[in-house]
VOFI-822052 format. One record per atom (N, C-alpha, C): residue number from 1; residue in three letters; atom name; x, y, z. Coordinates in Angstrom, 3 decimals. Layout:
N
  seq  type  atom         u         v         w
  NUM   ALA    CA         X         Y         Z
...
***
This chain:
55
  seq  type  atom         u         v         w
    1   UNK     N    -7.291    26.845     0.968
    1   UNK    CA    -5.930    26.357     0.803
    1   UNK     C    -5.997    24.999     0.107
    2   UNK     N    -5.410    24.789    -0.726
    2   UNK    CA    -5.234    23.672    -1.943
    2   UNK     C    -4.580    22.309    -0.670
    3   UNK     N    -5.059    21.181    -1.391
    3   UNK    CA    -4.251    19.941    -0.479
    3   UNK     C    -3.084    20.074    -0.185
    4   UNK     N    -2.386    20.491    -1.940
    4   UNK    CA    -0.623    20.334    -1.387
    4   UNK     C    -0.270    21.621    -1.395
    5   UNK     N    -0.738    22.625    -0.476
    5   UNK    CA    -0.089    23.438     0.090
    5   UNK     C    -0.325    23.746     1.866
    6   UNK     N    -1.292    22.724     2.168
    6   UNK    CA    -1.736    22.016     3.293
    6   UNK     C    -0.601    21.485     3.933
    7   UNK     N    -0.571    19.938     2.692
    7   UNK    CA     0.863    19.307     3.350
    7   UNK     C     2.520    20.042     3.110
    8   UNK     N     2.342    20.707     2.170
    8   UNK    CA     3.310    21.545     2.583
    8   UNK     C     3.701    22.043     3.782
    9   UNK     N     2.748    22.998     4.649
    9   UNK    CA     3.034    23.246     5.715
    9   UNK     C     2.979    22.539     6.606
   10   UNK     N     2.353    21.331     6.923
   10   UNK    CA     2.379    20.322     7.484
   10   UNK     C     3.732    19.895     7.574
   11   UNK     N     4.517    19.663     6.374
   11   UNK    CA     5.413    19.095     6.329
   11   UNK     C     6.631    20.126     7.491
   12   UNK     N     6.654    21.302     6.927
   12   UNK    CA     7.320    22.190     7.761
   12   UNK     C     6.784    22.151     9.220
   13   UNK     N     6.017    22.393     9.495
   13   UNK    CA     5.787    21.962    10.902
   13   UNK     C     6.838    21.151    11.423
   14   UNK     N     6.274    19.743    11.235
   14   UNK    CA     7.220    18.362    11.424
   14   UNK     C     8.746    18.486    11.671
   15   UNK     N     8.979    19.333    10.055
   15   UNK    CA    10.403    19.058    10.331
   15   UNK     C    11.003    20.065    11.389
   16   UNK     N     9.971    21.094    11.646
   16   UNK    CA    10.733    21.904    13.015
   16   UNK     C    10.645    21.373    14.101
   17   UNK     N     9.752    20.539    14.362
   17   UNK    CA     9.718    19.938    15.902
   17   UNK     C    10.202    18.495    16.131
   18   UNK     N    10.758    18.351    14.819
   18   UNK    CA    11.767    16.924    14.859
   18   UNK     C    13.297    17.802    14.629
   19   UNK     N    13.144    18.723    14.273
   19   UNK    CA    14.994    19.572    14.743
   19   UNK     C    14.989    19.966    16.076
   20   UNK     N    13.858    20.149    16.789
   20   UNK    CA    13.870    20.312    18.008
   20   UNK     C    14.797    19.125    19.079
   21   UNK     N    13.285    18.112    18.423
   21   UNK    CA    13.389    16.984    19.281
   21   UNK     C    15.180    16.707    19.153
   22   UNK     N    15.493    16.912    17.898
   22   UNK    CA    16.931    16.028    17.537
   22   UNK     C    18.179    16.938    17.938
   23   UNK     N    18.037    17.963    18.419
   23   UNK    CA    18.967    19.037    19.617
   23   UNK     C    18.450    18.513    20.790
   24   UNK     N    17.232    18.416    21.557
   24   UNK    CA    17.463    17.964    22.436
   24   UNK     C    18.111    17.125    22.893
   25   UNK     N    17.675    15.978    22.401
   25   UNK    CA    18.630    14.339    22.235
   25   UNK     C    19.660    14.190    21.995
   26   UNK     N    20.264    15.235    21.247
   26   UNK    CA    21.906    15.278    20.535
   26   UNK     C    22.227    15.980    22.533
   27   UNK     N    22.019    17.068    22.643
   27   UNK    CA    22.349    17.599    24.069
   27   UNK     C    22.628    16.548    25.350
   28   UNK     N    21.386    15.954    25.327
   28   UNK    CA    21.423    14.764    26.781
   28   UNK     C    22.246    14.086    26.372
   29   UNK     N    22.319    13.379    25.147
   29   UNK    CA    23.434    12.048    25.228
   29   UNK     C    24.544    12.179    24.610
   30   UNK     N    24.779    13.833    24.115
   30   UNK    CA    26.278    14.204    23.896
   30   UNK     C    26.689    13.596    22.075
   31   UNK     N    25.944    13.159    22.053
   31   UNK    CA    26.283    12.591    20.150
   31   UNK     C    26.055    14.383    19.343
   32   UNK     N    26.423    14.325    18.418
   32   UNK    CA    26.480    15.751    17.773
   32   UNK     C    24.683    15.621    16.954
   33   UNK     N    24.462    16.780    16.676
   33   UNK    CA    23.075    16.737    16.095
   33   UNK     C    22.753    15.932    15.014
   34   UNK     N    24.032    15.903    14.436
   34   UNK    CA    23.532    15.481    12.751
   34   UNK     C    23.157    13.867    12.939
   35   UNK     N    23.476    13.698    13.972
   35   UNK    CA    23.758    11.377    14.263
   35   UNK     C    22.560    11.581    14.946
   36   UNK     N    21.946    12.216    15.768
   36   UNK    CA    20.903    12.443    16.490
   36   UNK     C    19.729    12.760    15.373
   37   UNK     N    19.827    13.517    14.580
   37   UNK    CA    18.713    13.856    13.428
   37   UNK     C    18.495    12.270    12.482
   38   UNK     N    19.802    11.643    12.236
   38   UNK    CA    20.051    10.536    11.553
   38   UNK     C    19.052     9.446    11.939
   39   UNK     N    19.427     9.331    13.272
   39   UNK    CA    18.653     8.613    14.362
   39   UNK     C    17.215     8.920    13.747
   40   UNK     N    16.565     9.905    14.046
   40   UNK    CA    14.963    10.296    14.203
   40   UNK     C    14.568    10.066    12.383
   41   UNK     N    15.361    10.326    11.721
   41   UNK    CA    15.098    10.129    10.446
   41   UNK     C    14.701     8.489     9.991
   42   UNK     N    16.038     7.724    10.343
   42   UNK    CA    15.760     6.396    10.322
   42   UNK     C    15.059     5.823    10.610
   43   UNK     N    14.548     6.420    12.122
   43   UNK    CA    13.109     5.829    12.856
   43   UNK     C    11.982     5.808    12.237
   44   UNK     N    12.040     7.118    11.418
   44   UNK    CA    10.627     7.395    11.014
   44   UNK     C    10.532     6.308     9.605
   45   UNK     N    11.188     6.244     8.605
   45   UNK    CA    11.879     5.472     7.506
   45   UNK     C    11.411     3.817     7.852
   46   UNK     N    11.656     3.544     9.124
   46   UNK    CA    11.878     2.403     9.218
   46   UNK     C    10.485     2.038     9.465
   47   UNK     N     9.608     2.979    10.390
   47   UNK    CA     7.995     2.645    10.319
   47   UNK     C     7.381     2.485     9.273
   48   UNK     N     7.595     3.824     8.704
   48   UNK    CA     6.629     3.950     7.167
   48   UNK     C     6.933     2.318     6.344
   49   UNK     N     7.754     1.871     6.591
   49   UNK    CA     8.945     0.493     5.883
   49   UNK     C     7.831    -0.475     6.573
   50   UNK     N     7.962    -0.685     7.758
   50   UNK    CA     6.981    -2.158     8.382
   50   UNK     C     5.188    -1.662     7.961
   51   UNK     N     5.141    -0.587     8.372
   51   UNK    CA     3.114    -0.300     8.415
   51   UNK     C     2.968    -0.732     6.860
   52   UNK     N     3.655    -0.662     5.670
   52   UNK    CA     3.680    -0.602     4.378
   52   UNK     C     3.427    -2.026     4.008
   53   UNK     N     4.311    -2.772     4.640
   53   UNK    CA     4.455    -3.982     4.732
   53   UNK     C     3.610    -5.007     4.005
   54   UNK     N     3.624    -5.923     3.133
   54   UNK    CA     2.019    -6.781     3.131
   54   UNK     C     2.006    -7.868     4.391
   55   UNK     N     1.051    -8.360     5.020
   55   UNK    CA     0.536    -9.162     5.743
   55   UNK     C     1.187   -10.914     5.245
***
């Protein structure tokens, strides 16, 4: 299997068990999915943003 068809599925992975995670979370705290997905999206956005960071 070639690299980028590796992270391809990699990538799919991810995004199914972060639609998971982001129904669950939308469920417990009653916000609708899409603000809940928003949420987990931003989070992730906002890491890749600081680790990137220079010193």
């Amino acid at each position: 299997m070639s690299e980028i068809a590796l992270r391809i599925v990699l990538i799919g992975f991810a995004g199914a068990r972060l639609t998971r995670h982001g129904d669950v979370i939308a469920g417990k705290t009653g916000m609708g999915g899409a603000w809940a997905g928003l949420a987990l999206a931003a989070n992730g956005a906002l890491g890749d943003a600081t680790i990137d960071a220079p010193c």
